[in-house]
C-alpha positions as CSV (number, residue, x, y, z in Angstrom):
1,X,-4.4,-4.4,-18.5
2,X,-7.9,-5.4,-18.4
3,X,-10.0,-6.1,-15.1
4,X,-8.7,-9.6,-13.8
5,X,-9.1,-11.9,-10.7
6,X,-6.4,-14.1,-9.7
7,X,-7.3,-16.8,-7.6
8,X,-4.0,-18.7,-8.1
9,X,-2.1,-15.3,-8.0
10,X,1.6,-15.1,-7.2
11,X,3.9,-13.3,-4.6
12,X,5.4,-11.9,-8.5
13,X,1.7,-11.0,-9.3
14,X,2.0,-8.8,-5.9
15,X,5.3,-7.5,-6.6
16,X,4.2,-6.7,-10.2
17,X,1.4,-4.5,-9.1
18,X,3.5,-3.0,-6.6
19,X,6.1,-2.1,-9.5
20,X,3.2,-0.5,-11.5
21,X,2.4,1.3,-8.7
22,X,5.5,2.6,-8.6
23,X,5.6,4.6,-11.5
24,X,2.4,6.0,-11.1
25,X,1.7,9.0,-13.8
26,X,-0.4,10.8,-10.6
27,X,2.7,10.6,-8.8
28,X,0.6,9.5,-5.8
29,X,-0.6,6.1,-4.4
30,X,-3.3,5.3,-1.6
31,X,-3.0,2.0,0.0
32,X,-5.2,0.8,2.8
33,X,-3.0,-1.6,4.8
34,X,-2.9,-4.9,6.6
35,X,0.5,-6.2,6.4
36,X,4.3,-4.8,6.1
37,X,5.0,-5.0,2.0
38,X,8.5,-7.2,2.8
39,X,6.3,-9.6,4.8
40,X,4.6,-10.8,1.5
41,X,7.3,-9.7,-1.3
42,X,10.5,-10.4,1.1
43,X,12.5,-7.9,2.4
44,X,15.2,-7.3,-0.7
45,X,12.3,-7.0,-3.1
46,X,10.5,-4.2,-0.7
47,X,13.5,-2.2,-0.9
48,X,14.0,-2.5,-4.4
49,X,10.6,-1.3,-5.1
50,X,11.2,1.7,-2.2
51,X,13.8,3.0,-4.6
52,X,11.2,2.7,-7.6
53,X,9.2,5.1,-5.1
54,X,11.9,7.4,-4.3
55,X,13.4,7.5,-8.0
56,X,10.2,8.2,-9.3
57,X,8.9,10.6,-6.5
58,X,5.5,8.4,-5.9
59,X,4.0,10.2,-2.8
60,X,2.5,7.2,-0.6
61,X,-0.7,7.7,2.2
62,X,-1.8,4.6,4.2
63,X,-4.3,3.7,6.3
64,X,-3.6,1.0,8.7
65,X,-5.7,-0.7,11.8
66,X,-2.2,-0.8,13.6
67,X,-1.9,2.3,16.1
68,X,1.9,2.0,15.7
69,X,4.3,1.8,12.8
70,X,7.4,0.1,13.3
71,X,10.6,0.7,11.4
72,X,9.9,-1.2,8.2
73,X,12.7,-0.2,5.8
74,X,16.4,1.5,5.9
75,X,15.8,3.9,3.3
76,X,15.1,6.5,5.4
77,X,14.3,9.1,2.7
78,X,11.7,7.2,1.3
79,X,9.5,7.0,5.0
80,X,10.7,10.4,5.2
81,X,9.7,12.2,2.4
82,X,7.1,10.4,0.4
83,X,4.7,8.1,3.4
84,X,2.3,9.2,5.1
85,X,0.0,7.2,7.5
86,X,-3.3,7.7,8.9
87,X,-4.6,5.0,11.4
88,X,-7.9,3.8,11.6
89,X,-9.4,1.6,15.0
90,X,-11.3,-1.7,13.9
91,X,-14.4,-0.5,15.9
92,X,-14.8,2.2,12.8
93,X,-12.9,0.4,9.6
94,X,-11.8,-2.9,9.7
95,X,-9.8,-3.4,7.1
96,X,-9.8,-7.1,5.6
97,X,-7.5,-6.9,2.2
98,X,-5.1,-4.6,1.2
99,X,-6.3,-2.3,-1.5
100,X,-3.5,-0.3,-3.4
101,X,-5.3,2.7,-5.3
102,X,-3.5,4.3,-8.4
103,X,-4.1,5.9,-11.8
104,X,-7.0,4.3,-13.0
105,X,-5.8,0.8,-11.4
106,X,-7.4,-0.5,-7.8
107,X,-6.0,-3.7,-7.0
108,X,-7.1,-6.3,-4.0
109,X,-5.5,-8.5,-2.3
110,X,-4.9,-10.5,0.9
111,X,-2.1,-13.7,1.6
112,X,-4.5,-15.5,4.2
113,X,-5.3,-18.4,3.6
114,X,-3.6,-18.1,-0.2
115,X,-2.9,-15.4,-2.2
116,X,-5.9,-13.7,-4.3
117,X,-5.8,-10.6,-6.8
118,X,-8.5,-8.6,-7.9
119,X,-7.2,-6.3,-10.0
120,X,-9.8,-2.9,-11.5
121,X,-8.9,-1.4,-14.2
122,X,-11.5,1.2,-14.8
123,X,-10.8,5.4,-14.3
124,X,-14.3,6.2,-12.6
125,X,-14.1,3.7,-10.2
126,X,-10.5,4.3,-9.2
127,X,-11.8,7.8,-9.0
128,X,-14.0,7.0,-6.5
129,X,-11.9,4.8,-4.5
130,X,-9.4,8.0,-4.2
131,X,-12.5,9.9,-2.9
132,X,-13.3,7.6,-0.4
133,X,-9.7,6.9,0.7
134,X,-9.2,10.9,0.8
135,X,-12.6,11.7,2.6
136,X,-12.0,8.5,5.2
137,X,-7.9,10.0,5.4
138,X,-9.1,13.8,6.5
139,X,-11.1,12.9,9.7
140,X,-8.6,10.0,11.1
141,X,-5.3,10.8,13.3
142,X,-1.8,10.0,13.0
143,X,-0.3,6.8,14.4
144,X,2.5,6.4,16.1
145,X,5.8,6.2,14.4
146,X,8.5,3.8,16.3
147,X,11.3,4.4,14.2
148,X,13.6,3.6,16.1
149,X,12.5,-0.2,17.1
150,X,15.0,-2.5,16.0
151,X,14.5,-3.5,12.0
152,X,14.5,-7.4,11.3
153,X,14.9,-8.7,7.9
């Protein structure tokens, strides 16, 4: 994969990066969050690519501007056992685009107004990403988790 922006890019452009993701060889993702994963891939695809996660033991930290986490999936041992969340006010990082970190890939994107990819394919600067994302996830606190809200597919 070389460096690419998508200006046209796809819902499947999303979900392919998301697969990739998912069989990380680190094992370990960092995404920085604006929007639940089934409300741009739909809801079956998101749990499809959950079990990817969980088969392939892909350990998952987010940061997120939203000081609660709703229920967002059934398959409980994934939000068990591999995500982690870290939450962030707006006053200190406003985060504009998702940004999914992994391997030696960091790829961009946001829905609003249309869908845009920027995907980096480079292993310094992915390695600095991770440092930044670590550094930034070690001095933030832990939102809360509302489990138990009612799920809506």
């Amino acid at each position: 994969m070389k460096n690419k922006i998508l200006e046209k890019a796809t819902v499947k452009d999303l979900y392919e990066i998301s697969l990739l993701s998912a069989r990380s060889r680190e094992k370990q993702i960092y995404i920085y969050e604006i929007s639940n994963l089934s409300d741009i891939i739909g809801f079956e695809k998101a749990e499809i690519l959950r079990g990817e996660f969980l088969k392939n033991k892909i350990k998952v930290k987010q940061i997120t501007n939203n000081p609660v986490i709703p229920k967002f999936t059934y398959n409980n041992d994934f939000s068990e056992k591999l995500m982690d969340f870290r939450y962030v006010s707006k006053n200190i990082f406003e985060i504009r685009d998702e940004i999914l970190i992994f391997d030696d890939v960091v790829a961009i994107y946001n829905t609003e107004p249309k869908i845009k990819l920027l995907i980096i394919k480079n292993e310094d600067f992915a390695k600095n990403q991770k440092q930044l994302f670590i550094n930034l996830w070690k001095s933030l606190i832990f939102p809360k988790i509302d489990f138990k809200s009612t799920l809506k597919k």
